[in-house]
VOGU-3710 file (C-alpha; in Angstrom, 3 decimals, decimal comma):
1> xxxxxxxxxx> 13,244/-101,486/-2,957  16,184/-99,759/-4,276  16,002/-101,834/-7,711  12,488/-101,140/-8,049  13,275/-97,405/-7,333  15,880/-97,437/-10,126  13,199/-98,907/-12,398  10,453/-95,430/-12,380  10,660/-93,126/-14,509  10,422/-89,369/-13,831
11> xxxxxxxxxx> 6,708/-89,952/-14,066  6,575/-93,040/-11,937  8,629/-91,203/-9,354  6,522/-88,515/-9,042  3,084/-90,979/-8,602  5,065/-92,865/-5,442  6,312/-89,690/-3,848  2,808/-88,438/-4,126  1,305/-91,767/-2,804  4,097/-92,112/0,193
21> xxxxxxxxxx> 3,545/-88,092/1,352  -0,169/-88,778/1,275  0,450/-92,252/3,330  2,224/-89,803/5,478  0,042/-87,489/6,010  -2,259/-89,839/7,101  0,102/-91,730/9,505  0,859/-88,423/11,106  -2,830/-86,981/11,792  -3,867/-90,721/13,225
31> xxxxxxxxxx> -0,464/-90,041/15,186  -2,107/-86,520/16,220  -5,777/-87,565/16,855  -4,100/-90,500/19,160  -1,842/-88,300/21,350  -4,778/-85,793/21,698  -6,881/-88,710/22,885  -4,281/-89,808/25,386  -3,715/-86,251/26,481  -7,255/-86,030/27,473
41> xxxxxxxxxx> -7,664/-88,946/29,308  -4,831/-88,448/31,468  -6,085/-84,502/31,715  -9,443/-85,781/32,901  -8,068/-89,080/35,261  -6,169/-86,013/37,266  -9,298/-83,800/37,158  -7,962/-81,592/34,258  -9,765/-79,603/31,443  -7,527/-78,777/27,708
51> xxxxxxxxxx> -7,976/-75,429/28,923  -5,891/-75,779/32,202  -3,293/-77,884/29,927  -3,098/-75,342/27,470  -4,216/-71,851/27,958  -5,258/-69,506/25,572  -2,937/-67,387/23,922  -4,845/-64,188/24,446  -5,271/-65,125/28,251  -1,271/-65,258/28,806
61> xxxxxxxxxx> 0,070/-62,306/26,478  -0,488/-59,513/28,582  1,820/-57,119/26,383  2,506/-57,033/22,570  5,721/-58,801/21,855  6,403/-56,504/18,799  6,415/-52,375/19,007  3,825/-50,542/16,709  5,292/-48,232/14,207  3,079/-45,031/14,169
71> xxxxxxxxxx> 1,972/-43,875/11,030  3,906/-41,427/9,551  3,190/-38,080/8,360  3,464/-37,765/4,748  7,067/-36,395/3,106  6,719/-36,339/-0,214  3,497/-35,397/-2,952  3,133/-35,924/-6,562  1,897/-32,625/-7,841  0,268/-34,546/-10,758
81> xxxxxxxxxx> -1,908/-37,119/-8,799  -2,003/-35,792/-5,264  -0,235/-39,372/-4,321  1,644/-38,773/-0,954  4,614/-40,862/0,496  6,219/-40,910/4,079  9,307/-42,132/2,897  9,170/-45,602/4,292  9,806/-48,471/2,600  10,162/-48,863/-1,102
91> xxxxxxxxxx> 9,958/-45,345/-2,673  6,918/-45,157/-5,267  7,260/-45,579/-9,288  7,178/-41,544/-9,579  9,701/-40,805/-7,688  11,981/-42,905/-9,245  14,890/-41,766/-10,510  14,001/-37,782/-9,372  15,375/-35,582/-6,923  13,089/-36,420/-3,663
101> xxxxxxxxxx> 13,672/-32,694/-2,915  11,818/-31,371/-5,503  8,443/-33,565/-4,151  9,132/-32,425/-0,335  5,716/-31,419/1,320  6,406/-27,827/2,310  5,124/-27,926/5,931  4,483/-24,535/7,736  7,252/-23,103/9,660  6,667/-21,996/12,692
111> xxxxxxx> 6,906/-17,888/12,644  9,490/-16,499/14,852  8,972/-13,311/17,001  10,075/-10,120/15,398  13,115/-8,195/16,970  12,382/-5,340/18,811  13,700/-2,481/17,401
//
């Protein structure tokens, strides 16, 4: 095997690694379809349906496994196209370089009671 190995070229190489992950392939999925088929017969000699083997997903995730971000409010605006960015994640191509200050949305400030005189 080894000799004949030794023998290919990169070419040649390349046509039996094809052929022997396509032989694979096939050995695994008849390797698949066979367990499946055993799994169900023993499933149905015990009164079993694939369902009661293997529920849903949806049926036992009652809660997500991963938090939702909200979406944020806007931060920054690019007078020139109206673009807006909340400042998450990779900061847009015109703001590179440029003082993020400058682009701050100016959000309304809350007005403050006037002192009695």
């Amino acid at each position: 095997m080894t000799r004949f190995i030794d023998g290919l070229d990169a070419a040649g190489l390349t046509r039996v690694i094809k052929l022997a992950e396509a032989k694979r392939n096939d050995k695994l999925s008849e390797a698949r379809q066979a367990l499946i088929e055993r799994t169900r017969a023993e499933a149905e000699q015990l009164g079993l349906s694939m369902d009661d083997l293997f529920p849903s997903r949806q049926a036992t995730r009652t809660t997500p496994t991963g938090r939702q971000r909200k979406t944020a409010e806007p931060k920054y605006r690019n007078p020139e196209t109206g673009e807006t960015w909340a400042g998450r994640g990779r900061s847009p191509a015109w703001l590179e370089g440029k003082n993020r200050e400058d682009y701050l949305i100016n959000k309304a400030q809350p007005e403050l009671p006037e002192a009695a005189e």
